[in-house]
C-alpha positions as CSV (number, residue, x, y, z in Angstrom):
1,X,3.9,9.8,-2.8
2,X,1.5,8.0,-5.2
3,X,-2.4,7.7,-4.7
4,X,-3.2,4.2,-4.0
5,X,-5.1,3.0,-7.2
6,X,-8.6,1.2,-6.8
7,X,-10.9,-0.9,-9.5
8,X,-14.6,-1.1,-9.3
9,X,-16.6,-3.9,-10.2
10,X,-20.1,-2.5,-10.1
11,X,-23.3,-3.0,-13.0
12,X,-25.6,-0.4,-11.2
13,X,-24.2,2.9,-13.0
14,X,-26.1,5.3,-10.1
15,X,-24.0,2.8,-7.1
16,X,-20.9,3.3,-9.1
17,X,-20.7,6.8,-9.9
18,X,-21.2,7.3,-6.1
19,X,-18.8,4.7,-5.1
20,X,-16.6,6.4,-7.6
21,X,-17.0,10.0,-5.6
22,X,-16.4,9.0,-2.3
23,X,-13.1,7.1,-3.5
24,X,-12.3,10.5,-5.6
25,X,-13.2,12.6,-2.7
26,X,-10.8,10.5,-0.6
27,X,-7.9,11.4,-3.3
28,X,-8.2,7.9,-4.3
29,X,-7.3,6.8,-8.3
30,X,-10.0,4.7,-9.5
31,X,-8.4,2.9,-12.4
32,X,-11.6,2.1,-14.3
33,X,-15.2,0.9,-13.7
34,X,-16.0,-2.5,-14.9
35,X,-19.4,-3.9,-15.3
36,X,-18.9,-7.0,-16.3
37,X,-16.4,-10.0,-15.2
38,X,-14.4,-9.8,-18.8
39,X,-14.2,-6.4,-18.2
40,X,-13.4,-6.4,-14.9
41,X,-10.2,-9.2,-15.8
42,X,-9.2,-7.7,-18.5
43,X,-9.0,-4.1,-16.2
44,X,-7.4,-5.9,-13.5
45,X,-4.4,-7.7,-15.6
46,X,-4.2,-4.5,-17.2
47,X,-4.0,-2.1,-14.8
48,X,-2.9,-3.7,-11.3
49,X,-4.4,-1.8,-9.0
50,X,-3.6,-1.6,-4.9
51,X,-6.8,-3.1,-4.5
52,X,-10.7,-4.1,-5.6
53,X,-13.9,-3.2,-4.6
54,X,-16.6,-6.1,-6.5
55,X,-20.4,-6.2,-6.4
56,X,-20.7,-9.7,-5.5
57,X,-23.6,-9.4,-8.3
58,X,-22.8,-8.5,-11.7
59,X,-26.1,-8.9,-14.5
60,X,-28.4,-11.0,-11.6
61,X,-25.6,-13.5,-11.2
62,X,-23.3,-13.9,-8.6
63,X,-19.8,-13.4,-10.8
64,X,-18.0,-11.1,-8.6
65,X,-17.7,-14.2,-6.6
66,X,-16.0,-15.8,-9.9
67,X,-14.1,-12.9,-10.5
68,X,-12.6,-12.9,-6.7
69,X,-11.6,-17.0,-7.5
70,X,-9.9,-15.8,-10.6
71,X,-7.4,-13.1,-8.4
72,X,-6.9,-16.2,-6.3
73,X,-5.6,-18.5,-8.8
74,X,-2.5,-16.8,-9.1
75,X,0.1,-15.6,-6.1
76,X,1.6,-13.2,-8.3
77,X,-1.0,-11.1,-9.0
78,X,-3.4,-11.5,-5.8
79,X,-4.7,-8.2,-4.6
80,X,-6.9,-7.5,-1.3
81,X,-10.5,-7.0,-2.6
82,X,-13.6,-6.1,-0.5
83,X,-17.2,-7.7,-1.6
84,X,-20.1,-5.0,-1.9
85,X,-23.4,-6.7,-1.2
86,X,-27.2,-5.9,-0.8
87,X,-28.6,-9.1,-0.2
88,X,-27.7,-12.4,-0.5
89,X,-28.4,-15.8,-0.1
90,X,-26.8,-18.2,2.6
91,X,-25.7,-20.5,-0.8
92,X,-24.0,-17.4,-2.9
93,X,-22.7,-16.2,1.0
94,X,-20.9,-19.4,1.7
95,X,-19.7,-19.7,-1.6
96,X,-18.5,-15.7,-1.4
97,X,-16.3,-17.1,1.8
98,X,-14.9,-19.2,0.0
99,X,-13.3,-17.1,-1.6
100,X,-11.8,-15.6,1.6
101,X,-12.4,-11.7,1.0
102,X,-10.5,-9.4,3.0
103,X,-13.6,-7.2,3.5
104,X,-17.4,-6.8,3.3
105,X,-19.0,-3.6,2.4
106,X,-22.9,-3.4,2.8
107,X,-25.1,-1.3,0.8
108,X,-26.0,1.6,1.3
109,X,-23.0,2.5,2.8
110,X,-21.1,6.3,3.9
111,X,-17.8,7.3,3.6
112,X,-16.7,6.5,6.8
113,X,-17.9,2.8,6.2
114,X,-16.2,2.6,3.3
115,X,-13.0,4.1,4.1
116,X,-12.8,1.5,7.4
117,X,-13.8,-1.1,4.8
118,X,-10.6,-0.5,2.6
119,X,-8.2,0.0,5.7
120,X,-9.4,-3.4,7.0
121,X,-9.3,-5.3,4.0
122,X,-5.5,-3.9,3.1
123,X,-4.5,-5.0,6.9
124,X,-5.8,-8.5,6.4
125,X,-4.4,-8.7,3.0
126,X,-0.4,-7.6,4.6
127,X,-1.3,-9.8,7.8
128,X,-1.5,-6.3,10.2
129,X,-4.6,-6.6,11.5
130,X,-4.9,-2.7,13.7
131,X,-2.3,-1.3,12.2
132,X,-4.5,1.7,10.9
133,X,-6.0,2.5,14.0
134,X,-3.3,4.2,15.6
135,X,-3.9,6.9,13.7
136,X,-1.4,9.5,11.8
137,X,1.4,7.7,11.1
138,X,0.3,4.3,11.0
139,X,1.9,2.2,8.1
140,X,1.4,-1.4,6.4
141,X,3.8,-2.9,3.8
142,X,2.7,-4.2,0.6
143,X,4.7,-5.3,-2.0
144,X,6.5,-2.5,-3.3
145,X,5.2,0.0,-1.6
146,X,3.9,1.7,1.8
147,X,0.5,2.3,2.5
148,X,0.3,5.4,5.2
149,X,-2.6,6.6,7.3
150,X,-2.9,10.0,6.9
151,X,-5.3,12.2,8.2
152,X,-8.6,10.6,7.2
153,X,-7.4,8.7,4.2
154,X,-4.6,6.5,2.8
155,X,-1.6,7.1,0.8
156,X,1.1,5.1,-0.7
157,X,4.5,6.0,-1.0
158,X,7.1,3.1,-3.2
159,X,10.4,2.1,-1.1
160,X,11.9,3.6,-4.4
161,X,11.0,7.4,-3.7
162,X,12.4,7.4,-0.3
163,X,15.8,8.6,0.0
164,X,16.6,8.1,3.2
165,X,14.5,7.0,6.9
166,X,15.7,9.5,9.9
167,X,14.5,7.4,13.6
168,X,13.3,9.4,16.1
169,X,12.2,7.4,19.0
170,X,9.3,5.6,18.6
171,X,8.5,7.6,15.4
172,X,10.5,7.7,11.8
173,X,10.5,10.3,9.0
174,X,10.8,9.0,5.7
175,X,12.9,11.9,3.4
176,X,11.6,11.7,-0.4
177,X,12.2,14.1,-3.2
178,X,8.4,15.3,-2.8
179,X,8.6,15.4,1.3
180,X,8.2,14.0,4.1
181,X,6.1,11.3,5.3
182,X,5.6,10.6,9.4
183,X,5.3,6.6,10.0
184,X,5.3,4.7,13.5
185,X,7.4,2.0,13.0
186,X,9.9,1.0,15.7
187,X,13.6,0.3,14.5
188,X,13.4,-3.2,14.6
189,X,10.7,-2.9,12.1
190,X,12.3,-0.5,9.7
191,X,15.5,-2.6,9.2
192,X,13.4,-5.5,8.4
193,X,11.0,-3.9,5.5
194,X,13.6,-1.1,4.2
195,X,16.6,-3.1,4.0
196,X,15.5,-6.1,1.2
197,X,14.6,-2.8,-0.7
198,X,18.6,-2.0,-0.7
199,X,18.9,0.4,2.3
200,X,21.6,0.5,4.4
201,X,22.0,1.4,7.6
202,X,24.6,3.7,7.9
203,X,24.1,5.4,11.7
204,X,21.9,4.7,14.7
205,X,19.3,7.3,13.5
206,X,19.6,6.6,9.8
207,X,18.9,4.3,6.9
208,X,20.0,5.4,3.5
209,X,18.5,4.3,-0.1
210,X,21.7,3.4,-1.7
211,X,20.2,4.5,-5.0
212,X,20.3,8.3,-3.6
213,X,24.1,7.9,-2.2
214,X,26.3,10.4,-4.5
215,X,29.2,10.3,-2.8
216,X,31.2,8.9,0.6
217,X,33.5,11.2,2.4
218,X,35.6,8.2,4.7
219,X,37.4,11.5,6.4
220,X,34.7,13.2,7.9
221,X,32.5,10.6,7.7
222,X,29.4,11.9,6.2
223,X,27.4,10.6,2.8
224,X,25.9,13.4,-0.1
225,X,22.6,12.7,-1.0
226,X,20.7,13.9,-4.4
227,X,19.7,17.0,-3.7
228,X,23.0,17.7,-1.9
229,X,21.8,16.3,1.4
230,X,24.6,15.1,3.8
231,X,23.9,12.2,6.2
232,X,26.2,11.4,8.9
233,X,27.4,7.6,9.2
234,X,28.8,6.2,12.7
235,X,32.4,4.1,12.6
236,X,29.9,1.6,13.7
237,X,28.0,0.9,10.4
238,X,31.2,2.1,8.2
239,X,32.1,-1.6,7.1
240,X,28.1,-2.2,6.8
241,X,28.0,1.1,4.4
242,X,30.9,0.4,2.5
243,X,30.0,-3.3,1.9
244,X,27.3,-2.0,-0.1
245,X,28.9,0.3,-1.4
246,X,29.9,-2.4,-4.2
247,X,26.5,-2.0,-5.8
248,X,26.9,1.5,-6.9
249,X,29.8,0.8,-9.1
């Protein structure tokens, strides 16, 4: 598990530190706080964090919007980014929507507001609009990594760190060397995000990070784990297993 790693864009150090405590207080990283838009680029190619929170203000003019066209420019390195705002004209609005933001935050603002705000604006930026409202559990895939709703707050946890996915009905644990992570994917779902990041599925109730696979026992058909963990595979998915099994030479 990894804490999901925010930048803010803010000039107005009082609006800041706050912002900066309630994202703390959240067990959010903030990477930095940039006050100005060469700051705030030179942060952002620096760092890479999950996601940006930008006073559509910055010194009386409107270059957070200018900011939010230059994460645009490039595919590679887009990010989801919510717009704070006090007051703005309908001009700088339309030209903040141009933009397309995946979130507003309106100030002054509470926690809850600006927890909602970040959930939203990751869900538009993955294309799963809802998926955070179903509580515990509830999972989006970005990149590299999962984003996880748990309890009141978000997590992220890399494809990487998971060893292996055990399917339990409608609900899946994901097994990583620091625990264990609840996420309500269906199957179906599971295959189709776990298996570009080289998972295999090796049983009806299991996929396997092929990175963690020690050993394969054909006999008794069972795979070690790190951490001497042993994961039964099915005669079903044995040629599927040991097709893949090529990349661990």
């Amino acid at each position: 598990m990894s804490k999901i790693h925010i930048l803010i864009v803010e000039d107005n150090p009082e609006e800041a530190a706050e912002l900066r405590e309630y994202l703390e207080d959240k067990d959010y990283t903030v990477t930095a706080v940039a006050t100005t838009l060469k700051d705030a680029l030179g942060y952002f190619y620096a760092q890479q964090p999950d996601l940006v929170i930008v006073d559509i203000y910055l010194g009386g003019s409107p270059e957070g919007i200018t900011f939010a066209q230059r994460l645009n420019e490039n595919e590679a390195t887009r990010r989801p980014f919510l717009f704070l705002t006090q007051h703005a004209s309908l001009e700088v609005f339309e030209q903040a929507k141009l933009t397309s933001p995946y979130n507003y935050l309106l100030k002054p603002f509470n926690p809850l507001e600006l927890q909602y705000a970040i959930e939203l604006a990751i869900e538009k930026f993955t294309g799963e609009t809802g998926q955070f409202a179903v509580g515990d559990g509830a999972a989006t895939a970005m990149e590299h990594n999962l984003f996880l709703k748990r309890r009141n707050s978000l997590v992220k946890v890399p494809f990487g760190d998971v060893d292996y996915v055990e399917v339990e009905g409608k609900y899946s644990n994901l097994i990583t060397q620091r625990g264990e992570f609840l996420i309500q994917w269906p199957l179906k779902k599971l295959i189709e995000k776990f298996v570009p990041h080289q998972f295999v599925r090796v049983h009806r109730n299991y996929l396997v990070n092929l990175r963690a696979i020690q050993q394969v026992h054909l006999a008794d058909q069972h795979v070690i784990l790190s951490g001497e963990r042993s994961i039964p595979f099915s005669q079903n998915f044995k040629k599927n297993l040991l097709e893949k099994f090529d990349v661990l030479k």
